[in-house]
C-alpha positions as YAML, in Angstrom:
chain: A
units: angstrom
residues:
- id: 1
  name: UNK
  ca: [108.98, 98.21, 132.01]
- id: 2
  name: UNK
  ca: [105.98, 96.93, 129.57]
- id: 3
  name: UNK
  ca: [106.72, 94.79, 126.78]
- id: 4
  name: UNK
  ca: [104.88, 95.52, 124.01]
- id: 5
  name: UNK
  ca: [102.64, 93.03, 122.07]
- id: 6
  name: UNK
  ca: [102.47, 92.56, 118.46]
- id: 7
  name: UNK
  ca: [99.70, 91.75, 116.16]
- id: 8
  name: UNK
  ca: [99.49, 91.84, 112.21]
- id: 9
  name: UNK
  ca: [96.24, 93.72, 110.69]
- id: 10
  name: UNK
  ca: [94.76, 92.39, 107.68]
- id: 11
  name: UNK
  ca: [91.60, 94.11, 106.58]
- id: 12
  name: UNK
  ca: [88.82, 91.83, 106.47]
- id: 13
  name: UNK
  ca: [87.54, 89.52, 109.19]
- id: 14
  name: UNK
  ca: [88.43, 89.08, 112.20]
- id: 15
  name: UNK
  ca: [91.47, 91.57, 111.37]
- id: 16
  name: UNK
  ca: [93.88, 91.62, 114.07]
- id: 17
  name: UNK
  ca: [96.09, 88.29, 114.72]
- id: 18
  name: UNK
  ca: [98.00, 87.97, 117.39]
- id: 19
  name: UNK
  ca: [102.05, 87.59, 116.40]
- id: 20
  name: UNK
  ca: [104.73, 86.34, 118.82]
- id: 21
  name: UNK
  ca: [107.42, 89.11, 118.00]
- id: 22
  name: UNK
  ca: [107.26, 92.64, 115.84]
- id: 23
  name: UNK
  ca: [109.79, 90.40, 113.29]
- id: 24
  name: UNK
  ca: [107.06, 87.98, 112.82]
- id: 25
  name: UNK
  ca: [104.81, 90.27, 112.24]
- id: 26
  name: UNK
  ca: [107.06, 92.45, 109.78]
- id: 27
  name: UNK
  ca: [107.61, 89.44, 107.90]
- id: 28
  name: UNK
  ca: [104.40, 87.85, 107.77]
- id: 29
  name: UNK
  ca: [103.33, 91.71, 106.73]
- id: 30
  name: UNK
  ca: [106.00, 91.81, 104.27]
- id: 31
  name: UNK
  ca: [105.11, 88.66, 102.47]
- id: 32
  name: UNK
  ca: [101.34, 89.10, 102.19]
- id: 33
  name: UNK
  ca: [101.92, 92.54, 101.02]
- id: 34
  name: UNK
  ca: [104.35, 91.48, 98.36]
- id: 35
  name: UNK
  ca: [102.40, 88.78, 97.29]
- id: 36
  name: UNK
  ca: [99.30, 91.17, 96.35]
- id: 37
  name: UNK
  ca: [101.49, 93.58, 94.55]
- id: 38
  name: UNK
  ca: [102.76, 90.64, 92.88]
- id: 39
  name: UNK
  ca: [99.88, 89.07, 91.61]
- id: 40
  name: UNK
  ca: [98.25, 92.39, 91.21]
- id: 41
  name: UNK
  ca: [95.23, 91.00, 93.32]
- id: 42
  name: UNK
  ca: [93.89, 94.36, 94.11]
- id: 43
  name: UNK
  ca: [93.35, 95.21, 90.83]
- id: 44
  name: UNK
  ca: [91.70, 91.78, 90.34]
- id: 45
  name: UNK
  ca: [89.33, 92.29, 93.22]
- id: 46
  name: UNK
  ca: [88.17, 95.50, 92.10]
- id: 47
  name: UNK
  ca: [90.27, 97.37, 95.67]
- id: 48
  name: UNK
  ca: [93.08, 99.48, 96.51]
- id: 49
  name: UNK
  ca: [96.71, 98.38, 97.48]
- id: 50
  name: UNK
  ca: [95.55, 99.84, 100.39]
- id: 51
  name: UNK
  ca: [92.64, 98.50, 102.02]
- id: 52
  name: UNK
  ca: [93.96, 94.79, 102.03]
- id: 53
  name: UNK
  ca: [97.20, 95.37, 102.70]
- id: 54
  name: UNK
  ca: [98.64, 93.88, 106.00]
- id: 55
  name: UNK
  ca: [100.16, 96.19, 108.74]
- id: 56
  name: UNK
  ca: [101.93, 95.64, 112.32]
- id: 57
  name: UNK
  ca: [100.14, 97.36, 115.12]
- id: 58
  name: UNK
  ca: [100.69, 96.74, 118.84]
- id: 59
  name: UNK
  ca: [98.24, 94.55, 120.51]
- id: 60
  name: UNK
  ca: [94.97, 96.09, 121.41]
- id: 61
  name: UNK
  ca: [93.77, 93.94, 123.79]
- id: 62
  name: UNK
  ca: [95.33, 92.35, 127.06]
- id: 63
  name: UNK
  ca: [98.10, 89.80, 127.54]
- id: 64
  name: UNK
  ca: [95.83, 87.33, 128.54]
- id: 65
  name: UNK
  ca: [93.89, 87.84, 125.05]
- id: 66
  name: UNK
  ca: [97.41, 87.87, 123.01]
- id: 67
  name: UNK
  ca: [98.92, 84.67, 124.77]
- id: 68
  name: UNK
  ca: [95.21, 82.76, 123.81]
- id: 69
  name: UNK
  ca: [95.57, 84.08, 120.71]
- id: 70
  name: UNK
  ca: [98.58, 82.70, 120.13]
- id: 71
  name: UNK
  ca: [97.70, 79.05, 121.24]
- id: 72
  name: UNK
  ca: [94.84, 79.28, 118.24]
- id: 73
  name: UNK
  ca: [97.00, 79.81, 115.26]
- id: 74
  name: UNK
  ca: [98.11, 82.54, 112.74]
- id: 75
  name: UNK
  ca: [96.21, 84.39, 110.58]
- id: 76
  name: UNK
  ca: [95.58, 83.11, 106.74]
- id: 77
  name: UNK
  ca: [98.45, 84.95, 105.17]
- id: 78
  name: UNK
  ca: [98.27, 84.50, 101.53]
- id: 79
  name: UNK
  ca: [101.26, 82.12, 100.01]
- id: 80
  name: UNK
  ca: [103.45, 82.75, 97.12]
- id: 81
  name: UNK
  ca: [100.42, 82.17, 94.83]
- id: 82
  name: UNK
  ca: [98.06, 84.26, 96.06]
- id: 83
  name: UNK
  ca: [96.21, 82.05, 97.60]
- id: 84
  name: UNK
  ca: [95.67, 81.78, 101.57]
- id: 85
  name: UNK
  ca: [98.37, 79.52, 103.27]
- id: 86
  name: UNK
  ca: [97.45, 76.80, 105.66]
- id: 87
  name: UNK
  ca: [97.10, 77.41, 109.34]
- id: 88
  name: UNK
  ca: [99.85, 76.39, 111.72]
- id: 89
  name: UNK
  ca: [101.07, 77.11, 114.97]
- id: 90
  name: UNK
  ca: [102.23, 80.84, 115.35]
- id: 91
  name: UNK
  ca: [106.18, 80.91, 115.79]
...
């Protein structure tokens, strides 16, 4: 049996992150998500909901690529202020 791989896609660069579980990746989808309806940045940056909004997708690329991926950090998901949070080590 495969085990799928997770990643998180935020529109923008480099777009697809890497995510050690699908719950990561819901949560780190739910937060970013939450924080741009909450501070209404869309509106702010003159886009839709939309087209920066962060979404869970399976891997695309091989293991090999999603364990390296892993080793170099999470994507900049934005914190509670809109604003994009610090890397650290993917969990």
């Amino acid at each position: 049996m495969e085990t799928k791989l997770w990643a998180l896609l935020i529109p923008g660069p480099d777009e697809v992150w890497a995510m050690a579980s699908k719950e990561k990746a819901e949560a780190d989808a739910e937060l970013h998500n939450a924080i741009l309806t909450r501070n209404n940045l869309p509106e702010q940056w003159g886009v839709s909901l939309e087209s920066v909004q962060a979404q869970v997708i399976e891997w695309p690329y091989s293991a090999e690529e999603h364990a390296d991926a892993l080793m170099n950090g999470e994507p900049n998901v934005l914190d509670g202020d809109g604003d994009p949070r610090p890397e650290t080590p993917n969990g």
